[in-house]
C-alpha angles and dihedrals in degrees: 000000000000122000118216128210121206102228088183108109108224117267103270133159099241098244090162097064098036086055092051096048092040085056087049100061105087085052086061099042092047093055091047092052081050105044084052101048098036106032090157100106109118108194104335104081081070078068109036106043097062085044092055104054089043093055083040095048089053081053093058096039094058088048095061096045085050092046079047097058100032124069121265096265089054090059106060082058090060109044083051077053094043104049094046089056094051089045087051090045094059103043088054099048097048106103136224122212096211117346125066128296108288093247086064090051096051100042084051089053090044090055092037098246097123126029117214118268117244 
């Protein structure tokens, strides 16, 4: 008598993902606008930016197990929450070869102490 085991996952859209991914993208659009404005990162953005999207990701996934947890009108609150830390994250980690951190920078445009270099 042999037992079989369907090893076929059932056939569902993969919300999951979509929604990570989903959850991902102003990480990545934040990175892009950096990479573009401060392109001044030597070797450390081969560092950082993995690093960023893994510590992002950890963000994310606590996010979803909280909005899990929590009502529906709790949710909308975290991922608000959510999506500002892993901005924050991002703009902090993103490195700069030999000016200041790029949160200086921009603090310093923003109060009209340094113009943008062309």
């Amino acid at each position: 008598m042999s037992v079989q085991i369907d090893t076929n996952p059932p056939d569902r859209p993969p919300y999951f993902f979509i929604k990570l991914m989903l959850a991902l993208g102003p990480t990545s659009l934040m990175l892009i606008a950096l990479v573009q404005w401060f392109p001044n990162t030597g070797l450390g953005r081969i560092l950082t930016i993995p690093l960023t999207y893994l510590l992002n990701l950890v963000v994310i996934l606590l996010a979803f197990m909280i909005a899990q947890k929590l009502g529906r009108r709790s949710t909308r609150i975290v991922w608000i929450v959510a999506i500002a830390i892993t901005l924050a994250i991002t703009v902090k980690l993103y490195p700069q070869e030999y000016q200041p951190p790029v949160t200086q920078q921009i603090w310093d445009r923003l109060n009209g102490r340094a113009e943008p270099e062309s």
